[in-house]
C-alpha positions in Angstrom: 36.9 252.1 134.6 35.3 251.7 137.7 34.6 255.4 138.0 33.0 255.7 134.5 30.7 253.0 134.9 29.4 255.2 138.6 29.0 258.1 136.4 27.3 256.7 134.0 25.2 255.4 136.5 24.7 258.4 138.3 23.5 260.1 134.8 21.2 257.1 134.2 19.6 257.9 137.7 19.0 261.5 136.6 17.9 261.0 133.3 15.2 258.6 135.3 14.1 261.0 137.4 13.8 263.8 135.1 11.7 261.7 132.5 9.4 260.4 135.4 9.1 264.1 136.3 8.1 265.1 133.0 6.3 261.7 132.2 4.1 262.8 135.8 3.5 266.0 134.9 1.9 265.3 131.4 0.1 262.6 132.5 -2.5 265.0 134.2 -2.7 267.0 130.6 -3.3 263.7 128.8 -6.2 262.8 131.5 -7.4 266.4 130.4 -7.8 265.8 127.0 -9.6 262.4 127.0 -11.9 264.1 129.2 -12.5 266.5 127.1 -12.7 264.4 124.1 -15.0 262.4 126.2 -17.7 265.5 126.4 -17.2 266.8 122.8 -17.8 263.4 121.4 -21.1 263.1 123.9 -22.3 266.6 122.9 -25.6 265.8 120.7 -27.3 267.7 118.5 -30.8 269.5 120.4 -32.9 272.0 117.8 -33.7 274.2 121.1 -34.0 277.1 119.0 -36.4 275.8 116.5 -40.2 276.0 117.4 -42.4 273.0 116.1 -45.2 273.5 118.8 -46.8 276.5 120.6 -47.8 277.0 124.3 -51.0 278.1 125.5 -49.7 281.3 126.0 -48.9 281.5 122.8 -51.9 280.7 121.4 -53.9 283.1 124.1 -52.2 286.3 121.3 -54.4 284.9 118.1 -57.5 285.1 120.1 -59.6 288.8 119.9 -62.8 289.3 121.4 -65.9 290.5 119.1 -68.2 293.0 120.9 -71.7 293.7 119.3 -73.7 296.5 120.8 -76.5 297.9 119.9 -77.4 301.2 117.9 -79.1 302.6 121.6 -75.9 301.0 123.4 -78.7 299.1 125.3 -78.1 295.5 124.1 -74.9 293.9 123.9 -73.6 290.6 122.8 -70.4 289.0 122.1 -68.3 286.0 120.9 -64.3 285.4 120.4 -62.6 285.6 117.1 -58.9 284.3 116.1 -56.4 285.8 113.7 -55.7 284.0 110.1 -52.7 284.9 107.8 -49.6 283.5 106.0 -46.5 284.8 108.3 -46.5 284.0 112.0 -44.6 287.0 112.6 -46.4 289.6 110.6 -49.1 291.5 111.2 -52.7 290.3 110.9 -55.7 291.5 108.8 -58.1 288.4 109.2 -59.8 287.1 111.7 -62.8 284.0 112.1 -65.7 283.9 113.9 -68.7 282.3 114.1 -71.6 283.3 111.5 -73.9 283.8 114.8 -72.1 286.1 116.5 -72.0 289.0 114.2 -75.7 288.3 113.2 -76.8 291.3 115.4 -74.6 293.5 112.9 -75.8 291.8 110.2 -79.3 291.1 110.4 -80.2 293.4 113.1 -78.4 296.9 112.9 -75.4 296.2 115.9 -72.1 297.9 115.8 -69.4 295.2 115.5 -65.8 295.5 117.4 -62.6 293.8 117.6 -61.2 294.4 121.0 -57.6 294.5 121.9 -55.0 295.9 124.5 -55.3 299.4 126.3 -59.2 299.6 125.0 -58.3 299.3 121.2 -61.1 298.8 119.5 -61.2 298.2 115.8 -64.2 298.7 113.3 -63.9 295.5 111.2 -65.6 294.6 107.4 -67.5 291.6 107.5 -66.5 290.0 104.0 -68.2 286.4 104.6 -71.4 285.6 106.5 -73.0 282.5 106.5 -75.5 281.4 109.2 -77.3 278.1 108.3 -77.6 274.2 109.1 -74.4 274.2 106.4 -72.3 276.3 107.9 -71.9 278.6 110.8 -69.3 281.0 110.4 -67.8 284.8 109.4 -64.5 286.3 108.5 -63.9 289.9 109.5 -61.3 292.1 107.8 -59.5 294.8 109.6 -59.2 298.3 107.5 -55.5 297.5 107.9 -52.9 295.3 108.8 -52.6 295.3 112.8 -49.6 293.6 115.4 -52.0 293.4 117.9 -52.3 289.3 117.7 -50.7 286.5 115.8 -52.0 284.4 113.4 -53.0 280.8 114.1 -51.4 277.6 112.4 -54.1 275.4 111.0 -53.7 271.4 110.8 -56.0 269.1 109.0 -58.5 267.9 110.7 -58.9 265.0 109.1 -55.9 263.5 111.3 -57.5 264.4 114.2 -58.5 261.3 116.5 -60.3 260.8 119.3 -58.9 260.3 122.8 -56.6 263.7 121.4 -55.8 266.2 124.1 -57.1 269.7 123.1 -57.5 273.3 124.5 -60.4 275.8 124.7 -59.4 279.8 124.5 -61.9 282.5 124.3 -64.6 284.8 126.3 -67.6 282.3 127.7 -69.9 284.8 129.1 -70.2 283.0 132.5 -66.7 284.2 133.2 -67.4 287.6 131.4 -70.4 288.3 134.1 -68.6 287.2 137.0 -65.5 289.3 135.9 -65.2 293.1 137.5 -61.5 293.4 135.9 -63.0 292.1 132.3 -61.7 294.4 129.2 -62.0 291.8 126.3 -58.0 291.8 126.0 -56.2 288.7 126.4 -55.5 288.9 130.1 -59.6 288.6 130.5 -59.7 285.2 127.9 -60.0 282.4 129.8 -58.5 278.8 129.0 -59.7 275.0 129.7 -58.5 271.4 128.4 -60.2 268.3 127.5 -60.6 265.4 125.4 -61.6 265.0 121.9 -64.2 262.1 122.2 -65.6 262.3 118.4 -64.7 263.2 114.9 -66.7 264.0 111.8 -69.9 264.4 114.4 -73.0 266.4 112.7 -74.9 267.8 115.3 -78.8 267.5 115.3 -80.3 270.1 113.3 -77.0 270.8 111.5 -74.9 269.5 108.4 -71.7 270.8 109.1 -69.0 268.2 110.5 -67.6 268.6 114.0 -65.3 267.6 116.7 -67.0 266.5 119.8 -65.1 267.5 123.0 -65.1 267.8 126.5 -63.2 271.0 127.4 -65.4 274.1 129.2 -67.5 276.3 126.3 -70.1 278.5 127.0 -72.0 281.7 125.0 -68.9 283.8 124.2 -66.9 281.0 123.6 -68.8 281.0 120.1 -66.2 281.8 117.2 -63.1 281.1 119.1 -60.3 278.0 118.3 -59.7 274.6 119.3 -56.3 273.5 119.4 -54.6 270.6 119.9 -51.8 269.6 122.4 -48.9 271.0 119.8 -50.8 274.2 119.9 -52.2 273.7 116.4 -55.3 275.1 115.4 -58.1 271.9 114.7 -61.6 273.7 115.0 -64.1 276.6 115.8 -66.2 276.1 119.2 -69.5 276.7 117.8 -72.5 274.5 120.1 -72.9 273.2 123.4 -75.4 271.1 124.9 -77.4 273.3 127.5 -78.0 270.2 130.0 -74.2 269.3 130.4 -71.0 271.2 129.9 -68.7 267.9 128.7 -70.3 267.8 125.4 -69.3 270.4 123.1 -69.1 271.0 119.1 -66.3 272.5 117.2 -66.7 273.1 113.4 -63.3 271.1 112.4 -61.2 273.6 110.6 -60.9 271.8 107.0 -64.5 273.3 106.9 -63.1 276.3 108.1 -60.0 276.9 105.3 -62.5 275.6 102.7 -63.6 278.9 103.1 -60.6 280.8 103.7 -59.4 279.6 100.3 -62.7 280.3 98.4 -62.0 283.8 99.5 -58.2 284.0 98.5 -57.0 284.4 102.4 -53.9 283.1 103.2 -52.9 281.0 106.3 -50.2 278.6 107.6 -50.8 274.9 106.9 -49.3 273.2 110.1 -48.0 270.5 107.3 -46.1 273.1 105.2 -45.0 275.0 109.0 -43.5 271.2 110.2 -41.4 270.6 106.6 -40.2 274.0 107.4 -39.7 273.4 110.7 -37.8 269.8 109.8 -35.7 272.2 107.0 -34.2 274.7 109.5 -33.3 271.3 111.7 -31.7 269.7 109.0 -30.1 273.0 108.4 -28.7 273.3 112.1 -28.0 269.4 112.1 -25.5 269.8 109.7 -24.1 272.7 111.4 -24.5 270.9 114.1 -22.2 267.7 112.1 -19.6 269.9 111.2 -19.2 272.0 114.0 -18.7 269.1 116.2 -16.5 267.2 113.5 -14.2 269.5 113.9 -14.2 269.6 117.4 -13.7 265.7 118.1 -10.9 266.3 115.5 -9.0 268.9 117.2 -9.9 267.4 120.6 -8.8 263.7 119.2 -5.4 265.8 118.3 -4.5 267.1 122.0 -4.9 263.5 123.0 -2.6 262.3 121.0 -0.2 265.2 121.4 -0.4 264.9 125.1 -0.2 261.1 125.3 2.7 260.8 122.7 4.3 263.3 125.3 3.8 260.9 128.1 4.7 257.9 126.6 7.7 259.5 125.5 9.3 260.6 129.0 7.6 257.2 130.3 9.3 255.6 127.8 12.9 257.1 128.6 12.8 256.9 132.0 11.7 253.0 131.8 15.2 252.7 128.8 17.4 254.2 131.4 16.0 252.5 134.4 16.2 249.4 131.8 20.3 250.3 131.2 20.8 251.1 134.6 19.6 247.3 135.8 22.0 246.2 132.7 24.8 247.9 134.2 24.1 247.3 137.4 24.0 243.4 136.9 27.2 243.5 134.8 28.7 245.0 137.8 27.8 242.5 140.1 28.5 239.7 137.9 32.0 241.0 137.5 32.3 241.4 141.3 31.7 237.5 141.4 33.7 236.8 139.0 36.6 238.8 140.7 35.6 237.2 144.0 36.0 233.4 142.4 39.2 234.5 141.2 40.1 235.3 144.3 42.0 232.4 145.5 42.5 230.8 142.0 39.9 227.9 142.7 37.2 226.5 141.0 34.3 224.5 142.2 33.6 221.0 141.7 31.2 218.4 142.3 32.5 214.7 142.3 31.0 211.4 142.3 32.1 209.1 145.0 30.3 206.6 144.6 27.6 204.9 142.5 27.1 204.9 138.5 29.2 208.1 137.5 31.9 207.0 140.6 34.9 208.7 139.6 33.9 211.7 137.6 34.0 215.4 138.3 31.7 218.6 137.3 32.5 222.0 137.5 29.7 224.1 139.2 29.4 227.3 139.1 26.9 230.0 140.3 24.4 228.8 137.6 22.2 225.7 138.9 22.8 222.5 138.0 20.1 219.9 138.0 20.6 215.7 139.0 17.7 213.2 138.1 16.7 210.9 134.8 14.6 214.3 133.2 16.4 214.6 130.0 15.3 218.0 129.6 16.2 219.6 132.7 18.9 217.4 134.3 22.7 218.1 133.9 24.0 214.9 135.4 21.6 212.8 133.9 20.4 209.4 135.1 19.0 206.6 133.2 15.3 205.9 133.3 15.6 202.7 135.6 17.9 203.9 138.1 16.8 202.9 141.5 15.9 205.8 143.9 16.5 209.0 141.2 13.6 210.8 140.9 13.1 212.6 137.3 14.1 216.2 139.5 15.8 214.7 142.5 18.1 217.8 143.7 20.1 221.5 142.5 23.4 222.5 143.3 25.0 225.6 142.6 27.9 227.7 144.1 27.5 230.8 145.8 30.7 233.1 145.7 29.9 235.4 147.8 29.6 232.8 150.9 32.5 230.4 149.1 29.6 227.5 149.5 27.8 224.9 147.5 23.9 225.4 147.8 22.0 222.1 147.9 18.1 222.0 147.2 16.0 218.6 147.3 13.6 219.2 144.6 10.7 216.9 145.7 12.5 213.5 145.1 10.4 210.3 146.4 13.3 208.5 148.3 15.3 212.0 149.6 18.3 213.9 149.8 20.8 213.1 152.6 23.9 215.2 154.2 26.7 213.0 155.4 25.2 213.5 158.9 22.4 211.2 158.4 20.4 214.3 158.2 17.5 214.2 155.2 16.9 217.4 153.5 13.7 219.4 153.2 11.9 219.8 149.8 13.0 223.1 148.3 15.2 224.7 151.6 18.6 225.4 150.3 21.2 223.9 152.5 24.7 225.0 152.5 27.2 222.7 152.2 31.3 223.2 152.8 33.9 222.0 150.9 34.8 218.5 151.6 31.1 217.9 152.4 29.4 214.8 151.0 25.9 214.3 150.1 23.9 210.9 148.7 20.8 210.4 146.6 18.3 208.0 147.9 20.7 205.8 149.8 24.6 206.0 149.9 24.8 203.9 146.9 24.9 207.2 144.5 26.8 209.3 147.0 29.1 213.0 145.8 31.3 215.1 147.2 31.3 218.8 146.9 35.1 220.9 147.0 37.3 223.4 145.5 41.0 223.3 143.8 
């Protein structure tokens, strides 16, 4: 049988090896997938795609210069415009001004102009003028619809508060002098930030309301928009003071699409652009939800395919490594046991002298345990016995060495060999047969030996 058992063993080794293999190899799959579960489940939801504010590049295409000039082509002047309508991708047909800047063509006989790209210059109808302490503004209408600029989005300028970053585009006419390049497209438009430092402010000889505000206006900037820092459109630059430059008047643009809506124009409400804005998010955040539920789910499923793989092989490879020790421990055990049987003896410990004088115990290659501890002791000592510690000393008998193995355990009075000779705590001594040993003193005194 002995040859069975090797190949079994032999089998059990291979099977071991093979399921480690495997059990290795899909470890590095399983690592995989967590990791990869790991970044699907961190992946969050970003609305890159969807535009809720607009650079000042952007803004720079709803921004048209006006020219005036004269019916002799002798006198010119000029102020900045910006497109109006209801679809920010569309073509234009509107645009707002300032009432003063196309008084020359109204009051004094001027050709008007909207200027664009490549010296496009378009003949506009002025379909509102007012020029008064009430209000200070125009609308011009294009004979049709053009793609040349965008139209602004207007927010309420009621909202608006002071300390608000905001952003001048237009024409001022002390870059327009200075500028040899200057062709009224955008590329000649010139840009500058500031502060809004008041709200609802009526300037001195007017009634209209206005937003007070330190970014860079001069004559030409007259007409043109104020935006705030999302790009929306807040006001119409309409006065400066002529002493300082940081003190400048936009007509807020409630006043502005007041008018616009007298008139039956259409524009974009930045309110009504926002909710849209927030729909086509919600729209992509569930897309968003689902897409990536399904993802975690299927990425959730490779882990556990991959890691049930592993703990599979790991798992047969430890039950035959487990079998194997079995096995191999059986084997041994029955090698002892063949050894013992050897000479047809057993092993004995007997007591020579003291309270158990007389008696004999069979020990075997299990450990056997003398002192008063009832719960560990096999030769068991009463409580009061002089010398007997509760663990005084193990004996046990090794087969392969055909000797008794003696081991003080920590007892207060010691351990001695026939010799005299007082054992260490916990070093194993080996004893013969024939040898004796005593507890404490010879009084309790045994004899180890074989028959």
């Amino acid at each position: 049988m002995k040859w069975v058992r090797r190949i079994v063993m032999i089998l059990l080794i291979l099977a071991i090896g093979g399921s480690g293999f495997m059990a290795f190899q899909s470890f590095k799959p399983w690592r995989d997938a967590q990791e990869e579960l790991n970044e699907v489940k961190a992946k969050s939801f970003q609305a890159d795609d969807v535009k809720s504010s607009f650079t000042t590049t952007e803004n720079q295409e709803s921004v048209a210069f006006v020219l005036s000039i004269s019916a002799d082509q002798t006198m010119y002047a000029w102020g900045s415009s910006y497109a109006v309508g209801d679809d920010l991708d569309g073509k234009v047909q509107y645009f707002v001004t300032n009432g003063h800047v196309v008084q020359p063509f109204m009051e004094e006989g001027f050709d008007i102009h909207l200027v664009f790209e490549d010296g496009v210059q378009v003949v506009p109808e002025v379909i509102f003028y007012q020029f008064d302490p009430k209000l200070d503004m125009a609308i011009l209408k294009l004979p049709e619809p053009v793609d040349y600029r965008h139209p602004v989005v207007i927010r309420d300028s009621s909202s608006v508060a002071t300390g608000e970053k905001c952003t001048t585009i237009g024409y001022p006419d002390k870059s327009v002098k200075l500028d040899s390049s200057f062709t009224g497209d955008i590329s000649s438009q010139s840009v500058s930030s500031g502060v809004i430092s008041k709200v609802d402010v009526i300037p001195v000889g007017e009634e209209y309301k206005t937003l007070q505000h330190d970014s860079f206006i001069s004559h030409g900037n007259s007409g043109g928009p104020l935006f705030d820092a999302n790009g929306f459109f807040i006001g119409m630059n309409t006065l400066g003071r002529d002493d300082t430059d940081s003190v400048n008047f936009a007509i807020i643009s409630n006043a502005v699409t007041d008018v616009l809506d007298e008139n039956g124009i259409k524009y974009i409400k930045s309110k009504d652009y926002l909710d849209d804005i927030q729909d086509e998010i919600d729209e992509e955040q569930k897309k968003f939800d689902k897409k990536h539920s399904k993802e975690v789910d299927e990425a959730e499923t490779e882990v556990t395919a991959t890691r049930n793989k592993f703990f599979i092989f790991a798992g047969a490879a430890l039950l035959c490594a487990i079998i194997l020790l079995i096995l191999f421990i059986i084997g041994n055990k029955k090698v002892v046991m063949v050894g013992e049987q050897d000479d047809g003896k057993k092993s004995y410990l007997y007591c020579t002298k003291g309270q158990y004088a007389g008696q004999k115990y069979e020990v075997t290659g299990q450990t056997m345990t003398i002192g008063r501890d009832s719960n560990s002791c096999t030769i068991l000592f009463p409580e009061d016995a002089p010398g007997i510690s509760s663990n005084h000393c193990s004996i046990y008998f090794d087969a392969r060495t055909k000797a008794f193995v003696l081991t003080d355990n920590g007892s207060t009075y010691g351990t001695y060999l026939s010799d005299g000779r007082k054992l260490t705590k916990g070093v194993p001594e080996q004893l013969l047969p024939g040898s004796t040993f005593a507890l404490a003193d010879k009084t309790n005194e045994f004899r180890v030996d074989r028959e």
